[in-house]
C-alpha positions in Angstrom: 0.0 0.0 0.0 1.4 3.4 -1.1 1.4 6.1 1.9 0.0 10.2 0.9 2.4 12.5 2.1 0.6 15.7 2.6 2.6 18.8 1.8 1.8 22.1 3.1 1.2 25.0 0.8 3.2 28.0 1.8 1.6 30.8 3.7 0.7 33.2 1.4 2.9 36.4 1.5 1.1 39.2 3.8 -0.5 42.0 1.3 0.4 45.9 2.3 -2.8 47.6 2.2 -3.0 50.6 -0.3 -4.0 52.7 2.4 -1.2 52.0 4.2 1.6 52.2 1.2 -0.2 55.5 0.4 0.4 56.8 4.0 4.1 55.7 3.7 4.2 57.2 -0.1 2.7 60.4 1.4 5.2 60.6 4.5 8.2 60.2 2.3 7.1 62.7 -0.4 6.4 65.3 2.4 10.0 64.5 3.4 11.8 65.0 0.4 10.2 68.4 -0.5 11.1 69.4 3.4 14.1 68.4 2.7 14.8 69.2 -1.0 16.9 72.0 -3.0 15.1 75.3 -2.4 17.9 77.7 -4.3 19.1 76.3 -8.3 22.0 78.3 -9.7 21.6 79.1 -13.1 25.6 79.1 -13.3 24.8 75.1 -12.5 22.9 74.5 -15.8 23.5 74.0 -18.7 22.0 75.5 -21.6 20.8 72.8 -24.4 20.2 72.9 -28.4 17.2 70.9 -29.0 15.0 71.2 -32.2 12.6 73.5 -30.3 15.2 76.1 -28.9 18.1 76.9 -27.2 17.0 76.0 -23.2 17.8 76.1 -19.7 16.0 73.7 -17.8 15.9 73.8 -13.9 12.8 71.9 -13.1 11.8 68.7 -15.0 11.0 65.1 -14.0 14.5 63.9 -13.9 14.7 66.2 -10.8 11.9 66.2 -8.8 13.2 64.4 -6.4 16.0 66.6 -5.4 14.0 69.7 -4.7 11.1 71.3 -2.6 8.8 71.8 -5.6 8.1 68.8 -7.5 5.8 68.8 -10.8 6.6 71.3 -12.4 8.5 72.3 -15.7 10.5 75.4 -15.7 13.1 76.3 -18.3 14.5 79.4 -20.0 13.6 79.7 -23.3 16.3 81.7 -25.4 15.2 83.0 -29.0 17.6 84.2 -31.2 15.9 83.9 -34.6 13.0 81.8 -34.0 11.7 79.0 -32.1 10.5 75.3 -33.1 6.6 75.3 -33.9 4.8 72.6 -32.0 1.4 72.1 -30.5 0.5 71.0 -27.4 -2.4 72.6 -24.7 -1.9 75.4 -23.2 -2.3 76.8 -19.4 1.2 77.7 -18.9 2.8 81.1 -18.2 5.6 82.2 -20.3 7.2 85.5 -18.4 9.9 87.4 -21.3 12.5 88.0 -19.3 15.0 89.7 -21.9 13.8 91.2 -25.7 11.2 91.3 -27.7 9.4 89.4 -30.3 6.1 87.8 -31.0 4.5 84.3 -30.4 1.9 83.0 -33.1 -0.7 81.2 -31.5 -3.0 79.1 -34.5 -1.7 81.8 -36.9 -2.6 84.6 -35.1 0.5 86.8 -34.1 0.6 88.4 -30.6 3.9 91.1 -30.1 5.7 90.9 -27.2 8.8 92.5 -25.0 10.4 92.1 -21.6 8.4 91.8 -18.2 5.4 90.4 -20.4 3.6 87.8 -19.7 2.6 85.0 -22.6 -0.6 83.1 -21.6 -1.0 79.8 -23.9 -4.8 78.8 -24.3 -6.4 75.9 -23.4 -8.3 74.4 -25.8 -9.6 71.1 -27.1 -7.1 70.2 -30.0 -4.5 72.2 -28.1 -2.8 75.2 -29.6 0.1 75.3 -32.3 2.6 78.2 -31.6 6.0 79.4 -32.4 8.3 82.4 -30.8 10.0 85.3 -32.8 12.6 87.4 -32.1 12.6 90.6 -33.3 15.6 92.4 -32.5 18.7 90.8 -34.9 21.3 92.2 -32.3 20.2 90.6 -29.1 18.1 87.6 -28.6 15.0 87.6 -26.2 14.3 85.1 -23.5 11.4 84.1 -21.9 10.5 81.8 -18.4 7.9 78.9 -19.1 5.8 77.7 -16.0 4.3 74.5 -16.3 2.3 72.2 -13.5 2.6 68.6 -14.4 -0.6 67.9 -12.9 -2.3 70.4 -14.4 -0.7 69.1 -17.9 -1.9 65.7 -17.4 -5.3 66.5 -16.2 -6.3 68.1 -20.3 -4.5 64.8 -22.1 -1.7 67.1 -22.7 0.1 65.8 -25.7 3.2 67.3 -28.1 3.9 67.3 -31.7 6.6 69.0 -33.3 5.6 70.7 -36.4 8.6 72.5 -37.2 12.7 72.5 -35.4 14.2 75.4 -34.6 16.9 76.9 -37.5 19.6 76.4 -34.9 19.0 72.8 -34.5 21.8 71.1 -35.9 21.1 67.7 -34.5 19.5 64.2 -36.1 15.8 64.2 -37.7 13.1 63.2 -34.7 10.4 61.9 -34.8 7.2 64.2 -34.7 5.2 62.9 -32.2 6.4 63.2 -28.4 5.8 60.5 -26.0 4.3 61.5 -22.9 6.9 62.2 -19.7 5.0 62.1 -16.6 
């Protein structure tokens, strides 16, 4: 006669509740902005050449954990012909902080100079805009304030429609992927 030999299954593995990875998530958040960079130094950062414009980024997801603010996009934009034209929605801030130019929004050209303030519009498609410099001598700059959340809560999404003249780099492609 053959003998059963009855094996115990393993105890299952304890489950954390949500609530209570939540209240951890929350704790350590709360911590790290406490505790996070409150002054950048724009001597500290580099400018970049991308097909949209020549930029200075201080804020952005690949930092947000190192400072007191997270979620939010904030980089210099510096013009000296003309910018990329892409579309994407608006509610953001853009505060010229140097020069003056004009932004087409959807065609429609709006003239601008320093201690302005550029107000993108939200709508349903989104808006398609570019920057212009106007001065050939001195190029104008401009501050962009961006919420992530804010972004994510009207399906923000980006398209490139044209680069920048001073973009010397490799074609991209025209559609964005989303960075949360």
């Amino acid at each position: 006669m053959v003998e059963k030999v009855a094996q115990r299954a393993p105890e299952p593995e304890p489950q954390e509740l949500i609530y209570e990875y939540l209240f951890a998530w929350h704790k350590a958040k709360a911590k790290n902005m406490q505790n996070g960079k409150i002054i950048l130094k724009g001597k500290d950062i580099a400018w970049e050449q991308s097909r949209q414009a020549l930029l200075k980024f201080y804020l952005y997801p690949k930092v947000w954990n190192q400072v007191g603010t997270p979620g939010w996009f904030i980089f210099i934009n510096r013009i000296i012909r003309h910018s990329g034209k892409h579309k994407h929605q608006g509610g953001l801030g853009l505060f010229v902080l140097e020069g003056q130019g004009y932004t087409t929004v959807d065609g429609v050209r709006f003239d601008w100079q320093k201690d302005d303030l550029i107000l993108l519009p939200v709508k349903p498609e989104g808006c398609e805009h570019q920057h212009f410099n106007t001065d050939p001598n001195k190029p104008s700059e401009w501050l962009a304030f961006i919420y992530d959340p804010f972004r994510d809560a009207t399906g923000c999404d980006i398209e490139q429609k044209e680069d920048s003249p001073d973009w010397k780099g490799p074609s991209t492609p025209t559609q964005m992927p989303h960075v949360a």
